[in-house]
C-alpha positions as CSV (number, residue, x, y, z in Angstrom):
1,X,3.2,-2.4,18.5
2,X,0.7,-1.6,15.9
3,X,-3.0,-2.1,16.3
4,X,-4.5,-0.8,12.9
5,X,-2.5,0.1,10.3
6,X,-2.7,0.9,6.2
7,X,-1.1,-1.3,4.6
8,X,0.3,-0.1,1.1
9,X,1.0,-2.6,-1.8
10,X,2.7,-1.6,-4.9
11,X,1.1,-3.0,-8.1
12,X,4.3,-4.3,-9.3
13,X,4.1,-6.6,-6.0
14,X,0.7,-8.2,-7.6
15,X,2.4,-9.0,-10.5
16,X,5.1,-11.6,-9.5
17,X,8.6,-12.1,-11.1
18,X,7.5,-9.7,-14.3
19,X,6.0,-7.2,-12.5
20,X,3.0,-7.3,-15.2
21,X,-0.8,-8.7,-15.1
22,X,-2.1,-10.3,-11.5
23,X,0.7,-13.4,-10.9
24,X,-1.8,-16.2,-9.2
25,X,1.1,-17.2,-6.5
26,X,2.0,-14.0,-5.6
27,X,-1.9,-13.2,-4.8
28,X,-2.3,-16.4,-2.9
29,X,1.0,-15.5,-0.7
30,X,0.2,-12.4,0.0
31,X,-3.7,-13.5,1.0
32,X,-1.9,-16.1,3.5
33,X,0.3,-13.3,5.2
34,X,-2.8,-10.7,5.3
35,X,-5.2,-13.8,7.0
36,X,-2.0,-15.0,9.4
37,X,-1.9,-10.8,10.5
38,X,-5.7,-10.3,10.6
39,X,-6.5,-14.2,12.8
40,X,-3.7,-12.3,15.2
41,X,-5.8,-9.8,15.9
42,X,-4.0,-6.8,14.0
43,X,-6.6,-4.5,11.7
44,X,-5.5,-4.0,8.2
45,X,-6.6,-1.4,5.9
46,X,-5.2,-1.9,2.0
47,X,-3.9,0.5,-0.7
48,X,-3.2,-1.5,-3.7
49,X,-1.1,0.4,-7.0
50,X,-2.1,-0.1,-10.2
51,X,1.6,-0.7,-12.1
52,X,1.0,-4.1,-13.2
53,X,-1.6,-3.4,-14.8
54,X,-1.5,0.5,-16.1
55,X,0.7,3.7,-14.5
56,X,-1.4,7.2,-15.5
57,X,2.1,8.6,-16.4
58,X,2.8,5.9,-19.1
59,X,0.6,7.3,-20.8
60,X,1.7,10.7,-21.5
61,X,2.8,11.2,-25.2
62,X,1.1,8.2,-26.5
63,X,-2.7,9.9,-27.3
64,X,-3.9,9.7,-23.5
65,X,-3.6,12.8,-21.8
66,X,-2.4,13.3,-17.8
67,X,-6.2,13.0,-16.5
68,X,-7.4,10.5,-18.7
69,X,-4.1,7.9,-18.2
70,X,-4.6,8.8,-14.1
71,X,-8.1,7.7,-14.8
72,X,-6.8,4.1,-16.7
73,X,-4.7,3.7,-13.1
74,X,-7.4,4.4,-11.0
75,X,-9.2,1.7,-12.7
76,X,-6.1,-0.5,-12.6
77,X,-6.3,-0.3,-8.8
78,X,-9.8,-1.1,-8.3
79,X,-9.2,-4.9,-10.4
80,X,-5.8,-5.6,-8.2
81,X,-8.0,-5.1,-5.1
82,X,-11.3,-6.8,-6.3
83,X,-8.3,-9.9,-7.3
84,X,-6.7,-9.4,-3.6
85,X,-10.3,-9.4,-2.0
86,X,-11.0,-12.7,-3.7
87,X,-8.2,-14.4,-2.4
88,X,-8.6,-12.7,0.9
89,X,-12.1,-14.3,1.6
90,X,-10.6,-17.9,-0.5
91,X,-9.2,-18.0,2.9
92,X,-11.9,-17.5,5.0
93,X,-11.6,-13.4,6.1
94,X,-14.1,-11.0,4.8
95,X,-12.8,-8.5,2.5
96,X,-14.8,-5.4,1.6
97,X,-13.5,-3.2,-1.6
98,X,-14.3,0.3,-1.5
99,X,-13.5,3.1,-3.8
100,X,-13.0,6.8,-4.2
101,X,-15.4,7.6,-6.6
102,X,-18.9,5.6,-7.2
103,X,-18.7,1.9,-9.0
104,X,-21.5,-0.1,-7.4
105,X,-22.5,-2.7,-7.8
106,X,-18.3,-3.5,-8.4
107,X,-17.5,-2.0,-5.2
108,X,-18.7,0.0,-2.7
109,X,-18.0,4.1,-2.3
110,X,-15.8,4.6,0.0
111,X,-17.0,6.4,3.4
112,X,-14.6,6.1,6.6
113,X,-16.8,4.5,9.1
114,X,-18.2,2.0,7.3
115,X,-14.2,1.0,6.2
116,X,-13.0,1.2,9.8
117,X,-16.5,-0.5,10.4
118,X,-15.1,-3.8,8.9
119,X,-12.0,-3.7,10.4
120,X,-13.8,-3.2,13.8
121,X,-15.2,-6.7,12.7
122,X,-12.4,-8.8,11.7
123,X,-12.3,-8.0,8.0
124,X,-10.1,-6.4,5.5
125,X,-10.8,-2.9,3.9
126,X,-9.6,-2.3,0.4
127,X,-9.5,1.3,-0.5
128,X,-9.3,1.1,-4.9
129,X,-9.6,4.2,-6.8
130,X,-6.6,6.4,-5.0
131,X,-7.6,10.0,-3.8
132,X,-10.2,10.1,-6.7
133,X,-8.7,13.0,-8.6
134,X,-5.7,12.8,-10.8
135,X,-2.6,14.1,-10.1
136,X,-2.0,12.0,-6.9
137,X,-0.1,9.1,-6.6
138,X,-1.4,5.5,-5.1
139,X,0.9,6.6,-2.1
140,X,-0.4,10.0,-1.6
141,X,-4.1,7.9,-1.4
142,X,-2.3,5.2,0.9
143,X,-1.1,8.2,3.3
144,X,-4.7,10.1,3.4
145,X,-6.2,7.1,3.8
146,X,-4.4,6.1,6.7
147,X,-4.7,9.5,8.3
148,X,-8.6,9.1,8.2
149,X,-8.8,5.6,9.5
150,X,-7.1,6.5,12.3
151,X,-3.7,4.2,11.1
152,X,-0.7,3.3,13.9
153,X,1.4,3.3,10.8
154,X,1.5,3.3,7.2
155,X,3.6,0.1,6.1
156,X,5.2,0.1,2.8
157,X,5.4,-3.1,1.2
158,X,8.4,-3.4,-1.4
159,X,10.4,-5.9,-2.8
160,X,13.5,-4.7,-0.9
161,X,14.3,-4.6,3.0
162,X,14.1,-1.4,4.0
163,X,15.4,1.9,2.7
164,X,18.9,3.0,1.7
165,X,21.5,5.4,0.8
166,X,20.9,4.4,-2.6
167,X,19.2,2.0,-4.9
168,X,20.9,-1.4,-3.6
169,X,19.8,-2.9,-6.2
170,X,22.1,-0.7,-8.2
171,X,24.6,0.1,-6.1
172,X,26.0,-2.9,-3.6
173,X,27.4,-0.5,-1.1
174,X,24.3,1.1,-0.4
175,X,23.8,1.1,3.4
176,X,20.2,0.4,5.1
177,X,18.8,2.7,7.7
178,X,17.3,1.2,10.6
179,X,15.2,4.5,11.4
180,X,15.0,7.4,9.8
181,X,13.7,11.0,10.8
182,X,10.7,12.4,8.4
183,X,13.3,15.2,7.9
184,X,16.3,13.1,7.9
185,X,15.1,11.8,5.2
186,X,13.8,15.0,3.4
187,X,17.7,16.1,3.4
188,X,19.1,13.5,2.1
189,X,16.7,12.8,-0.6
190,X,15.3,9.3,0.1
191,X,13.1,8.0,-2.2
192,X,10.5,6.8,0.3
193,X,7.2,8.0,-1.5
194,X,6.2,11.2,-3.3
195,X,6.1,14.3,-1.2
196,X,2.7,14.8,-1.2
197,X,2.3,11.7,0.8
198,X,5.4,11.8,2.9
199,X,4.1,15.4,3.9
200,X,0.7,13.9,4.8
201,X,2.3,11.2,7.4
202,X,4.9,13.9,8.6
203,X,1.8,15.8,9.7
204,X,-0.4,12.6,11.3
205,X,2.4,12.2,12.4
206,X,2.1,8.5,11.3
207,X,5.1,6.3,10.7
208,X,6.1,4.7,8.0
209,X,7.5,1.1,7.8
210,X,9.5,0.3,4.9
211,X,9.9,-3.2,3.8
212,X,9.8,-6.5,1.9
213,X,6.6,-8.1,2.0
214,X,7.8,-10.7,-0.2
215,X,9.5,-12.3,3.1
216,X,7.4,-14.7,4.7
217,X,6.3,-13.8,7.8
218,X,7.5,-10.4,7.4
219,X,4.2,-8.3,7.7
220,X,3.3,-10.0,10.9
221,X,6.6,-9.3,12.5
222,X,6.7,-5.7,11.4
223,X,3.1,-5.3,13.4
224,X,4.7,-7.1,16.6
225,X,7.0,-4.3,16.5
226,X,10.2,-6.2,15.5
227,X,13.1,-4.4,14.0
228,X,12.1,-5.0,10.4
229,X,12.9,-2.8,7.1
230,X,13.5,1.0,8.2
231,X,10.9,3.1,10.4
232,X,10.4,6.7,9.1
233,X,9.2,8.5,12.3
234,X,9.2,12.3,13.6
């Protein structure tokens, strides 16, 4: 169903069972499903957060103001992807990290072709450093990112199955959509991702799969087009 798509990670996700620092078997799982997708023939593009590890808004109030804690996350995203890269070419595919603003020699500055270049040759794209500016959220970058790479679909990696009427870990009669309108979901107030972002793969238009990567096999399945998580659509 989906050739090339961007494929966001939350931070959080990298972290494991705590949800803090880089968790070692949760980076070597995640490597596996990423390799098993990309030896399929699928093209993957990847938008890693930076939660684990710092979140720019934490730092409001405690001496670091809203620029210089979006900064800190920025950074934060470029080590998760340099960590995911590693383990990415531990298992034999060639990962390339780029990033919004200048960092060689730690990565390379992100320019569209030459990230949709590597994915033209059987390799992984990580896309560190969010839009660049402050302000914008890790899923605002994921979004742009996949609008300029040309993305089938913008898939959503969480740690639950899809999206729902309310927070199901909260509240156990919370009931899962299957698909969901970009509008739909507007109305009702889903928590999908910020509006900046949602906005930006309203206007692609480019889906959005919702779902938990944590399930193995999971990613692959969603880009085979199997009914997996919720699909945001127009």
């Amino acid at each position: 169903m989906y050739k090339r798509v961007l494929l966001k990670l939350s931070g959080e996700s990298l972290g494991g069972p705590s949800g803090k620092g880089i968790d070692e078997d949760s980076l070597k799982k995640f490597a596996k499903e990423i390799t098993a997708a990309v030896k399929a023939g699928y093209q993957i593009a990847i938008v890693n957060g930076g939660g684990n590890i710092f979140r720019g808004i934490q730092g409001i109030g405690k001496g670091y103001d809203r620029v210089t804690g979006d900064r800190m996350g920025m950074l934060a995203t470029v080590i998760n992807s340099l960590a995911l890269a590693s383990a990415l070419r531990s298992e034999g595919i060639n990962a390339e990290v780029f990033t919004a603003t200048p960092m060689e020699p730690i990565a390379k500055g992100y320019v569209r072709e030459s990230a949709a270049k590597v994915l033209d040759q059987g390799g992984v794209s990580l896309i560190a450093g969010g839009t660049g500016n402050p302000f914008f959220s890790t899923d605002s970058g994921a979004a742009l990112r996949a609008l300029e790479i040309g993305a089938d679909a913008l898939l959503k990696g969480t740690r639950v199955d899809g999206v729902y009427t309310a927070d199901p870990e909260k509240d156990p009669s919370a009931v899962k959509y299957d698909e969901v309108t970009f509008q739909e979901a507007l109305v009702k107030h889903l928590k999908i991702m910020d509006q900046t972002a949602f906005a930006l793969c309203e206007q692609g238009p480019v889906p959005v799969v919702v779902f938990d990567i944590n399930k193995e096999g999971a990613l692959l399945r969603v880009l085979k087009g199997e009914k997996v998580g919720t699909t945001v659509h127009a």
